[in-house]
N, C-alpha and C positions, 0 to 999 in steps of 0.2 A: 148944346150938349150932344144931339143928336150928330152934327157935324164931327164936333169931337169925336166920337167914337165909329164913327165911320172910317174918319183917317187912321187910326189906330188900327183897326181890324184889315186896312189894306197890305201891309206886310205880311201878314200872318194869310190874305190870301194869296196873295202874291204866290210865295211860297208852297203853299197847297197846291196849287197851280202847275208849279214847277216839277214835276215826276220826272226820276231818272228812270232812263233806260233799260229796260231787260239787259243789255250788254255792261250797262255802266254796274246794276246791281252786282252781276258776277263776278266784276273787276272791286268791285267792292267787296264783296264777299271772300274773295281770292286774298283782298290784299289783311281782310282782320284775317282768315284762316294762316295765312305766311306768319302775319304778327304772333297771333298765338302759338302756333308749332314752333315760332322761333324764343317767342318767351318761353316756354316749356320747355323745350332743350334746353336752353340755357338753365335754367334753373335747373334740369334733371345734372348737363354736362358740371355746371357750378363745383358740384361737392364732388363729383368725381376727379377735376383738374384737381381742388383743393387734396384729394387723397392719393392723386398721383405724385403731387408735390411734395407731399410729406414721404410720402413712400420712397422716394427718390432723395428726400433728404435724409430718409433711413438706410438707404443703401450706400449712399457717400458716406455716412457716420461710419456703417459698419465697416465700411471699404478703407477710412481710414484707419478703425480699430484694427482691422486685419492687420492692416500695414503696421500698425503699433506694435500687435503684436507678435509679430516677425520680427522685427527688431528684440523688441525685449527677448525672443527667444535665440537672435546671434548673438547677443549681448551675454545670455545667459551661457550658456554653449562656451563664450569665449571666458567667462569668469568663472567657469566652472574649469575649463584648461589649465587657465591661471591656477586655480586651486589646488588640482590637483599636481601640478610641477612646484608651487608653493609646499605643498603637505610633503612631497620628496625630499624636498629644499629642507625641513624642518627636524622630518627622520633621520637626514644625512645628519644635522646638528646636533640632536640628541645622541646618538651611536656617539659622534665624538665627542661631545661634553660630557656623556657616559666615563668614555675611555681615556678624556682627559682627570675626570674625579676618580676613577678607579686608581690612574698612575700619580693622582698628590696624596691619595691615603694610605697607598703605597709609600711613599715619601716620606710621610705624617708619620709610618708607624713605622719605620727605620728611626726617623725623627727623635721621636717618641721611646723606642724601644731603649729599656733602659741597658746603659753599658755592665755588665757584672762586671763588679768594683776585684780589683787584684785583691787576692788573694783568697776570693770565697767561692764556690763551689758555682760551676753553670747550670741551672735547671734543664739545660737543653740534653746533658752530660747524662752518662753512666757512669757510676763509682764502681773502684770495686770495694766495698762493706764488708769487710770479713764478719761473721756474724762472732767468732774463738768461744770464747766460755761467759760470756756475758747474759746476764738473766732474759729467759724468753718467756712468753706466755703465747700457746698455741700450737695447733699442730708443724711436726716439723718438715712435714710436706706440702705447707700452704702456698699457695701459687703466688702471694704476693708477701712480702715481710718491711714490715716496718722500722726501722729504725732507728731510735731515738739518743741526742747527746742530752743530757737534763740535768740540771741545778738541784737539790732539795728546800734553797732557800728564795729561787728565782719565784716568783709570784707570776710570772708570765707559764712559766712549768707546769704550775698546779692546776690554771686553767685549762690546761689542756687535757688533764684526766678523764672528767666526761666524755672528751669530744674522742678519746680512745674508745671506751668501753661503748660508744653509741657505734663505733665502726666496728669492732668485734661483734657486735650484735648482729650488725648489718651481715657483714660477709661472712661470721662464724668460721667455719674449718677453712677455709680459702684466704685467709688471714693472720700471721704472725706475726706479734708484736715484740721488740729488740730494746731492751733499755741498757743506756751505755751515758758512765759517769762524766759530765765537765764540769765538776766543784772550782765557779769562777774566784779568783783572790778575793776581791772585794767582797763575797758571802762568806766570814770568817767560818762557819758554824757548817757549810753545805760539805765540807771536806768528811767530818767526824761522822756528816748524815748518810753520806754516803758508803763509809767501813759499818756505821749501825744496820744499815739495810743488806750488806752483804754479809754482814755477821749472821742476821736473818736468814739470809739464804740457804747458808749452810746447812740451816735446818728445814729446810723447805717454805718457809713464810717470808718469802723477799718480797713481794708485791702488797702482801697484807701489812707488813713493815712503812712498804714504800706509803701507801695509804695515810698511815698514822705521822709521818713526816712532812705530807702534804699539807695533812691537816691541821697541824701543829706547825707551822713554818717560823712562827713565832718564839717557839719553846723550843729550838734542836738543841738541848743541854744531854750530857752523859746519862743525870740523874734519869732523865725522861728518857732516854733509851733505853734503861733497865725495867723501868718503868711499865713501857710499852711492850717491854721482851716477855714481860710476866703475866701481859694482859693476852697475849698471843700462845701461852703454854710454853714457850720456847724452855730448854733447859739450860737453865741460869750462867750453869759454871763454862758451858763451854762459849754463849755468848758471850760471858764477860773476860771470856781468854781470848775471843775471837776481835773484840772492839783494841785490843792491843796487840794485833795478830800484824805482822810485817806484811805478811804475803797478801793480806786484802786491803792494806793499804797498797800496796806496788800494783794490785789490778786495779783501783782507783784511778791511778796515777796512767796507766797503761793506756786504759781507755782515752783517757784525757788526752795524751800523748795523737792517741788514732784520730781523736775527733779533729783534733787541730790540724794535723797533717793533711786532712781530707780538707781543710778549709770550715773546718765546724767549727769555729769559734764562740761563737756568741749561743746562749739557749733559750729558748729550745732549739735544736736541728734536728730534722728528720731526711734517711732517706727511703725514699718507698721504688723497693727494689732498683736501688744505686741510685734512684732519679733525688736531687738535692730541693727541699721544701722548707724555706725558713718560718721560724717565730709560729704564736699559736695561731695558727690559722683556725679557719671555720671548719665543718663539716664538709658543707661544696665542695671545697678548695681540694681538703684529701682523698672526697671521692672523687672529683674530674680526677686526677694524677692514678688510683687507683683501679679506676676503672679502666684506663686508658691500658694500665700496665697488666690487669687482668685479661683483659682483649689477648694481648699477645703471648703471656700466660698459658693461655689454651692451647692458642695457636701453636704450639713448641708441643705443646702435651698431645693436639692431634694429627702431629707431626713424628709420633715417638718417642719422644724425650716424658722419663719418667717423671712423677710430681715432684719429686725428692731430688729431682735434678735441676726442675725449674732456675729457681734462684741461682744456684751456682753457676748454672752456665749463660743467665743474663746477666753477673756482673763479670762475671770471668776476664771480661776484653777492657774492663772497666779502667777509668779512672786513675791513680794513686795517690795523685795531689790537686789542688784548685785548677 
């Protein structure tokens, strides 16, 4: 055993034995200190290369996105050129699809525009309207005058009484109304209504007449003219000389004669101041035409022309037949 551990113990002295150098130590010492400074840099360099690297792939990114987006922004630049020579392109089409739809509604309404059938009066037209001895209601220097051809037995006539007296209302003294007879064949009855109303006249109650014949359109008999002449105060004997009077049938007949010749066939016709307005229209319808004719009305009166000359010298140039 003793042996044993003898030989054992000889490497380890050995070794002991063996001392290096003062010189070899500092070459030792030199060479862990080189190790260590060099592992230390590296470990301090390590995360710095790592952050140059990334840094550097931040500045390629970015250097691409720059470049991206300089593109995008020629690109933008030149679709925005585009755009705006597009938007010109666009305005120029509208102007002329404007000025092509302005010239087919032009067209449309030549088209469209109805032809006035021969031998009735043109709305475009002045008449001349003699107003002679025919019943008026209203001052006789109204700047505008109404006048009327009308049936007693037309039902299309009667309607229109209202739509009178709401325009009297309306324009009051600036307003005269013109009634003038066309007792059509076919209205046996409108012929007799029309000598009973002027038989009326005679005594001053032709409108109040007119009224009771409206209303009665049904009933135009002699009996009920007498009737009605009694319910009105009239004085009997000369209404009932008058309903066989020659001469108020021949201004029946007269009228009739005028209306036709103007092209006033059919009733109702009106013309408001010479202009020709068929059948019973609305209100609207005779105020647009009325007020139109009122405008120029004025216009003549603050030019000199007296009220009372209005009318006559707007139809004056007028009209004589359709």
């Amino acid at each position: 055993m003793l042996r044993r551990a003898s030989l054992l113990a000889l490497p380890l002295l050995m070794v002991a034995c063996d001392k290096p150098s003062e010189e070899e130590l500092r070459s030792m010492m030199q060479e862990v200190a080189t190790e260590v400074a060099t592992k230390t840099a590296d470990e301090k360099v390590a995360p710095l290369t790592t952050k140059h690297e990334e840094l550097a792939a931040t500045v390629e990114a970015n250097g691409k996105q720059a470049r991206r987006i300089d593109e995008l922004e020629k690109q933008m630049a030149s679709l925005t050129a585009s755009m705006v020579s597009l938007e010109s392109e666009v305005a120029e089409a509208e102007v002329t699809i404007e000025e092509l739809e302005a010239e087919m509604k032009k067209e449309e309404a030549l088209k469209a525009k109805p032809s006035v059938p021969s031998g009735r009066p043109d709305p475009a037209a002045y008449y001349k309207v003699v107003v002679g001895d025919a019943q008026t209601i209203g001052a006789s220097d109204a700047l505008v005058t109404i006048v009327t051809w009308s049936d007693f037995q037309c039902p299309f006539c009667s309607r229109v009484t209202p739509t009178i007296e709401t325009l009297r209302k309306d324009y009051g003294k600036d307003l005269r109304y013109v009634f003038m007879h066309n007792p059509l064949a076919f209205h046996t009855n409108a012929r007799a209504a029309a000598i009973a109303a002027e038989a009326a006249g005679e005594q001053g109650k032709f409108f109040e007449m007119h009224d009771k014949l409206f209303e009665n359109q049904r009933d135009l008999t002699e009996k009920n003219f007498i009737a009605w002449a009694k319910e009105l105060g009239l004085n009997m004997k000369q209404f009932k000389r008058a309903l066989d009077s020659s001469t108020l049938a021949d201004k029946v007949d007269r009228q009739q004669k005028a209306g036709v010749a103007l092209g006033a066939r059919g009733t109702p016709a009106f013309f408001v101041n010479g202009r020709f307005l068929s059948g019973a229209q609305p209100v609207p319808a005779f105020k647009a035409l009325i007020d139109e004719e009122m405008t120029k009305a004025r216009a003549k009166v603050a030019a000199g022309t007296s009220r009372d000359r209005v009318y006559a010298e707007t139809i004056a140039s007028g009209r004589t037949a359709p």
